[in-house]
N, C-alpha and C positions, 0 to 999 in steps of 0.2 A: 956552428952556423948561427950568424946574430937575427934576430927576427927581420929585421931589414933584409936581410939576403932568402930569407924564407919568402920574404914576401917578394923580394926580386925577380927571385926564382920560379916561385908560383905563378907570376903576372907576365914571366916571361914563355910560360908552358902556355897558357892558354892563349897570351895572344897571338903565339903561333899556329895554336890547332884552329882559332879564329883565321889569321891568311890563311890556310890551309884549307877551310869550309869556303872562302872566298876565292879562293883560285880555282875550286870545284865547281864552282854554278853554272850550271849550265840550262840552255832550254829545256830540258825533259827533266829535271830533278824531278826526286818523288816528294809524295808527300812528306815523310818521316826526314827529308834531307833539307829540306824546306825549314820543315819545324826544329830541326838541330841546328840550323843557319843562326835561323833566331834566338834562341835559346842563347847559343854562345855570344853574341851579339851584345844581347841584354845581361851577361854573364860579367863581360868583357867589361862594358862599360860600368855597372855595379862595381868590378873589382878599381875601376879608375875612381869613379866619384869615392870610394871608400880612403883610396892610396892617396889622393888628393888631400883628402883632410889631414890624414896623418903624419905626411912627409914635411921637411922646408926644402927648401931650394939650397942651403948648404950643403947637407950632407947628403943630398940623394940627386945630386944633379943628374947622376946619369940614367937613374929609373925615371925621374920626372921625364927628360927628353925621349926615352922609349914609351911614355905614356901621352907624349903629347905626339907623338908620330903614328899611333895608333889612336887616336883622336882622328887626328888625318886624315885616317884610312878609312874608321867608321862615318864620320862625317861627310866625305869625300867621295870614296870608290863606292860605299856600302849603301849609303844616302840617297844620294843623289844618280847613282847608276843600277846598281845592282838590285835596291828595294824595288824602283817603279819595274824594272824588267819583269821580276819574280811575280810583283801584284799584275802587270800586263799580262804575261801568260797567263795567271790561274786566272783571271777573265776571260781570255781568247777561250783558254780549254773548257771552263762553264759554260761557257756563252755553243762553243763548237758540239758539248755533249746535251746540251739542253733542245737546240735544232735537230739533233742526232735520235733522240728520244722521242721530239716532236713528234716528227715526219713520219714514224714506223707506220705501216698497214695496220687496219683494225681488226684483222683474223692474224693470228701468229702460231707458227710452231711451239712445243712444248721448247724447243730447245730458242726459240726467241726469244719467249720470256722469260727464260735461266739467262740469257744474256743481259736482256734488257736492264734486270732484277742488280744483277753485278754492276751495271752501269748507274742505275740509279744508288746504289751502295759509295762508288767512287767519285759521283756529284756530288753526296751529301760529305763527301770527306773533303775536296776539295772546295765545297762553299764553307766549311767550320775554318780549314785552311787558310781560305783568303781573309775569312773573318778575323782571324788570329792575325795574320800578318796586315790586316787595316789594322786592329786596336795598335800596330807599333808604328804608324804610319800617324796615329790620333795623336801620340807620344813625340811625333816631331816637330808639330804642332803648335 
């Protein structure tokens, strides 16, 4: 196998597990599914900005046009649809556990504040969360 087909081959594994994390999203992702979205995202496209430099348009016609159709996708489906969705929810959900947290009575059960305690645990994951996916929102920028 010539490095060109190594790197074919490679660029064509991950831009699939990429559709694949993008044909997954959905309202309730978790956190860690969220942060893998991204991850491969920023993977994806590193692997293009790299393959871009190295290729010409003679002999890689056919990887260029599988890099520019996942260009496409990222740009396209991931951009403009899929990112504001993900950064919308983990607003609604901050925004819906931060009122949730508010509101509680000021006498609690022992076992309110083991709840409460977990809830504040899951805010602070999900405001590092959104934080992480704004810094790739700064990045489109």
């Amino acid at each position: 196998m010539t490095s060109a087909d190594e790197i074919s081959s490679m660029f064509d594994a991950e831009s699939k597990k990429f559709e694949n994390f993008l044909s997954n999203v959905s309202d309730d992702m978790g956190i860690s599914e969220i942060i893998e979205t991204y991850y491969q995202v920023m993977n994806v496209t590193s692997m293009i900005s790299m393959l871009k430099q190295q290729l010409d348009s003679e002999n890689h016609k056919t990887l260029l046009e599988h890099i520019k159709k996942t260009e496409q996708l990222i740009s396209g489906k991931f951009n403009k649809e899929t990112h504001p969705k993900i950064l919308e929810n983990l607003s609604k959900s901050i925004q819906d556990m931060t009122k949730t947290l508010q509101s509680n009575p000021d006498e609690k059960t022992k076992e309110q504040i083991e709840n409460e305690s977990q809830m504040f645990e899951e805010l602070r994951k999900k405001i590092s969360t959104k934080e992480f996916v704004e810094q790739y929102d700064k990045g489109l920028a």
